[in-house]
N, C-alpha and C positions, 0 to 999 in steps of 0.2 A: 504493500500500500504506500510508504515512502521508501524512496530512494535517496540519500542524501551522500554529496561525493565532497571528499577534504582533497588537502597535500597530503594527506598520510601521515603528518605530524601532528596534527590536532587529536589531541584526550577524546574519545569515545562519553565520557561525563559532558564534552559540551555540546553534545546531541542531544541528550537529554534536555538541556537550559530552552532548546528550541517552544519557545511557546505555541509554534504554529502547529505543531503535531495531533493532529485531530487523535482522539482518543471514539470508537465507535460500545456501545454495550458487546457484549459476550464477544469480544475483538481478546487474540493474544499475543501478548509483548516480550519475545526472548531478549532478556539484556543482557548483555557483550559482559564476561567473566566480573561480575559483578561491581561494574562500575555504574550504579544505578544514585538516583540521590531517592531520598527516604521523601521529600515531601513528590515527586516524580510516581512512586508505586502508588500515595494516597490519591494521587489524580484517577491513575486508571481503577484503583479498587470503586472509586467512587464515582465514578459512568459505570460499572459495574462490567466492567473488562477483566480481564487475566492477565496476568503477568510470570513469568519464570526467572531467575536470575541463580546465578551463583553465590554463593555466601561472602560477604566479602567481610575478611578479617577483620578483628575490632570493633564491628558491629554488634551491641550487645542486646542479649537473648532474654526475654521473659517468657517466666509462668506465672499464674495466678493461683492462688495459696486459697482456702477453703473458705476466708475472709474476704478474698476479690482484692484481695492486696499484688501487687507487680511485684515479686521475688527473683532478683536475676539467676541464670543459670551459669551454673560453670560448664562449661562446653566440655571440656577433658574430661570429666564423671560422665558427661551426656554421651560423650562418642566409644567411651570404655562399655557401655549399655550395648544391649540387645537389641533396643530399639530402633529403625531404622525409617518411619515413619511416622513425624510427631504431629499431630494434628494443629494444638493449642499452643502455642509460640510463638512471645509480640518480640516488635523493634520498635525503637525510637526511643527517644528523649524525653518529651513532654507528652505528646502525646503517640500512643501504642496504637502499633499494626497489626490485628493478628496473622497469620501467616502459618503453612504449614514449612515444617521442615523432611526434607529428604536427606539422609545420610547417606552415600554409597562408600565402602569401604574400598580397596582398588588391591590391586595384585601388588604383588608382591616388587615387580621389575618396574611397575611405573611408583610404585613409593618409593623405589630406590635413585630411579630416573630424578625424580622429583628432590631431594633428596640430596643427589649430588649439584643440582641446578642451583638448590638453597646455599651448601655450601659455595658454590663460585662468587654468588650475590655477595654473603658474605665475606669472601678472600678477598675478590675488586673492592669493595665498603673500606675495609682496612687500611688500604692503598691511600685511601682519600683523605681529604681531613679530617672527618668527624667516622669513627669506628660503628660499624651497622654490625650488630650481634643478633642473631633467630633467636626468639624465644622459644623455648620446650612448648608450646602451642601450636609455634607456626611449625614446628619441625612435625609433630601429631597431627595437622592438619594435609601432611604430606602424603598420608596414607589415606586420605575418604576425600571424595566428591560430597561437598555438602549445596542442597540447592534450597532456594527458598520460594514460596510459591504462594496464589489466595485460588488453586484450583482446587474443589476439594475432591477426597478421594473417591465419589460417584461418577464426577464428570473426569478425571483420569488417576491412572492408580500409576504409583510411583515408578514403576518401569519405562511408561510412556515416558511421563516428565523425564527422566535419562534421555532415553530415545532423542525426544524432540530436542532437548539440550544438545546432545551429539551429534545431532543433523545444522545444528546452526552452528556449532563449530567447523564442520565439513563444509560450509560455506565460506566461512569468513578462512580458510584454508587454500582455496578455489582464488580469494582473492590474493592473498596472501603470493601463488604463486605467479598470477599473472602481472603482479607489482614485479615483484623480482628476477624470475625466470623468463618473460615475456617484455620485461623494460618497460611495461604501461606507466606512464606518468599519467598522473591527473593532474590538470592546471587550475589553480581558483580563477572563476573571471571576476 
């Protein structure tokens, strides 16, 4: 429905700032490895659209306690769980999104792919002025695909959500190689 083209150096977040983005009801929104902004999802939950995104770090997680009180979660006890699809789980600051969460846990050879990618981040970090250290979270976060979503599990059950996640990555792959292997430059006019 839109097509919107950069120099390939513009942040994926400032798509989103576009105010022109018509949002439609029961429309769904894959957004780009979870560079999404929180008041961005309240738009489309509230034309009553879909959205799917990736979990993006730092983002922090509620449940609601028996009381209807916001209790955050620690994510590390949540991903050591069994659980793999959390229905009741907000985001935001002031005011909460609920949202389901999807955990995929990942083999074995892409946690370690992943893994050694972290450490190189941080070996060039070093290098630089200010030292960038992973936290024991982001290193445990290298093992699951976590996705965050307001489709509930009637209208798709957590396998698709993967699925459709993986097929817009296979897109943005497609571009990925006619940028480079093909020379496409895009020009802004």
């Amino acid at each position: 429905m839109d097509f919107y083209i950069t120099d390939g150096k513009e942040s994926d977040v400032n798509y989103w700032k576009k105010e022109t983005l018509a949002i439609e009801e029961n429309e769904l929104h894959l957004c780009d490895l979870g560079y999404y902004k929180l008041n961005r999802l309240e738009k489309i939950a509230s034309k009553n659209a879909f959205f799917i995104s990736r979990y993006k770090t730092g983002t922090c997680l509620y449940q609601k306690d028996k009381n209807e009180n916001y209790i955050k979660i620690d994510l590390s006890k949540l991903l050591s769980s069994k659980e793999q699809d959390i229905k009741e789980v907000y985001i935001g600051i002031n005011e909460k999104l609920p949202v389901r969460l999807i955990i995929q846990p990942l083999d074995e050879e892409t946690k370690e792919k992943r893994l050694k990618k972290l450490k190189q981040k941080t070996a060039n970090s070093t290098k630089k002025r200010s030292a960038w250290q992973a936290s024991d979270l982001k290193k445990l976060l290298c093992g699951y695909n976590i996705f965050i979503t307001n489709v509930n599990k009637e209208r798709m059950k957590s396998k698709q959500i993967q699925l459709l996640y993986t097929l817009r990555w296979q897109i943005e792959l497609i571009f990925r190689i006619w940028k480079s292997i093909l020379n496409i430059v895009f020009n802004k006019y």
